[in-house]
N, C-alpha and C positions, 0 to 999 in steps of 0.2 A: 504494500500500500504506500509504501516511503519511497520507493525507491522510484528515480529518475524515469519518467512516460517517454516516450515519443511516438507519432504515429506513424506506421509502415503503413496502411492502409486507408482509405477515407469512412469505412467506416469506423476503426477505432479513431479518428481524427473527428468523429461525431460525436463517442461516445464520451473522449475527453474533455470534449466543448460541454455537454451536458453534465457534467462534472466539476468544471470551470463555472458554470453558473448558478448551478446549487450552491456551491462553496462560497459567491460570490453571493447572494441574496442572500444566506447564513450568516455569515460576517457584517454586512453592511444592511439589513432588514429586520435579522432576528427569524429568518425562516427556516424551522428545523428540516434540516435538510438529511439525510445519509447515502451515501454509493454503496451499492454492491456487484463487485465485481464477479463474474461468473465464467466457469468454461464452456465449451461449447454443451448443450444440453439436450438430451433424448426421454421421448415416452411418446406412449400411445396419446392419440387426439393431439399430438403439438401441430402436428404437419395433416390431419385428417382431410382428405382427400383434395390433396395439393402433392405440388412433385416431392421426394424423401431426398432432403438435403443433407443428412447425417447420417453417419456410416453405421452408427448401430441399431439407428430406426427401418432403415433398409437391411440387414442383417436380421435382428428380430421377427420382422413383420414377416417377408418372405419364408424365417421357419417355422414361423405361426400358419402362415397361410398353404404351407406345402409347397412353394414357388421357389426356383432354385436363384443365388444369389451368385454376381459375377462381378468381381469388382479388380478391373483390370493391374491398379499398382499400389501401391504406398502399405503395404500391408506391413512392413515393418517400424512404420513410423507410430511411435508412441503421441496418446491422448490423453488429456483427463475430459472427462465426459462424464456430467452428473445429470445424475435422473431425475425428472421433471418434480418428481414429490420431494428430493431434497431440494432443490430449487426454491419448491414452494415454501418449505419449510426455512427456509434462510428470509425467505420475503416475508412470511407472520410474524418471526423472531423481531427482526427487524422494524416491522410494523409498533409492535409493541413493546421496542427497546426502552428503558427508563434510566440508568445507571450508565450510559455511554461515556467515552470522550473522546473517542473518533470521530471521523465519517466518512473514512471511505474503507471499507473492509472488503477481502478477499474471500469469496465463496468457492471450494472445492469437495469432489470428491472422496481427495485422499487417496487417490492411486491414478498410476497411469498403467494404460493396456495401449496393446495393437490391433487391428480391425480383426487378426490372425487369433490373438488370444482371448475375443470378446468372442468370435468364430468357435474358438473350444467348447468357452462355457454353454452356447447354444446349441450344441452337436452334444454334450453331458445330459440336456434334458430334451433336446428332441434330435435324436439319433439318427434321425433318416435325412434329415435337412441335409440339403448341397450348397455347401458353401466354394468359391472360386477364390481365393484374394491372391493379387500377384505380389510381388517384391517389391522392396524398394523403399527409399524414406523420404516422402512427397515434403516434408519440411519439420524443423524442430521446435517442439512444446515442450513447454515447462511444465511441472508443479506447482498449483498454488499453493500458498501457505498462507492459510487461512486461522493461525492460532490467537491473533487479536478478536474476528468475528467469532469465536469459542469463549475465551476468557470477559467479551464484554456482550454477546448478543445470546450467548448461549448454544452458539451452533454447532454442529457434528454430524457428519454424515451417517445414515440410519441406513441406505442401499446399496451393500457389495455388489458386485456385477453381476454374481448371480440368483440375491435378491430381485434386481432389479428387472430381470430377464424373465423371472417367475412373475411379479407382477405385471408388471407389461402383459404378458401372454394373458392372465387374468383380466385384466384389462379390457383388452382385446375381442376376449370371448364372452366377458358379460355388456360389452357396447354393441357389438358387429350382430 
């Protein structure tokens, strides 16, 4: 959360503008403001019936649905990728923070996988799934570290990956 932004992207070049003006109407308004920074995030219903923009919603879904999964490269590049209910869970926390002295805190996980190892644990509960993923390391992510948004928001991720893979599938089949 300290440590030195810059945007490689224009969407992070938005998200730290919006960041920039909470902090900014916080200090000179008195509007409470807080950040929560997050990785990229997967469950069922995020993407409902729009194209699957995350590799493990596309992974999931396809061995939910018995449809084989082909995903040409990057299968060795590590994620952190939290599920939508810790997600949520960090936004209620947050909501009803009282005791802060931050305001911009890191939301994760707590582990990073590869599309390849998030692939195992969905082949451990549905066996028959075809999963494809090619090689290679499409780009490097970090770990957050998220022990400020624990110690003052009270957060901690509650969905291993393959928690998160049983619900989901749950999910799924009580929506669908």
């Amino acid at each position: 959360e300290d440590h030195p932004t810059r945007s490689a992207t224009v969407l992070a070049a938005t998200k730290l503008l919006g960041e920039s003006y909470g902090l900014f109407y916080n200090k000179n308004y008195g509007l409470d403001f807080l950040a929560l920074r997050f990785p990229s995030a997967y469950g069922y219903g995020k993407l409902l019936g729009r194209h699957i923009l995350v590799v493990p919603d596309e992974i999931i879904t396809n061995a939910v649905l018995g449809k084989p999964t082909v995903i040409r490269s990057g299968g060795d590049t590590r994620y952190e990728w939290i599920y939508v209910k810790d997600f949520a869970n960090a936004l209620i926390l947050a909501c009803y923070a009282k005791n802060f002295h931050s305001r911009i805190f890191n939301i994760g996980a707590g582990n990073m996988m590869t599309p390849r190892d998030l692939a195992n644990v969905v082949k451990e509960i549905y066996p028959n799934s075809r999963i494809e993923i090619g090689l290679g390391v499409d780009r490097v992510h970090f770990l957050l570290d998220f022990t400020r948004a624990s110690k003052e928001l009270g957060y901690s991720p509650r969905y291993k990956p393959r928690d998160a893979v049983k619900d989901y599938a749950n999910m799924m089949r009580r929506l669908t």
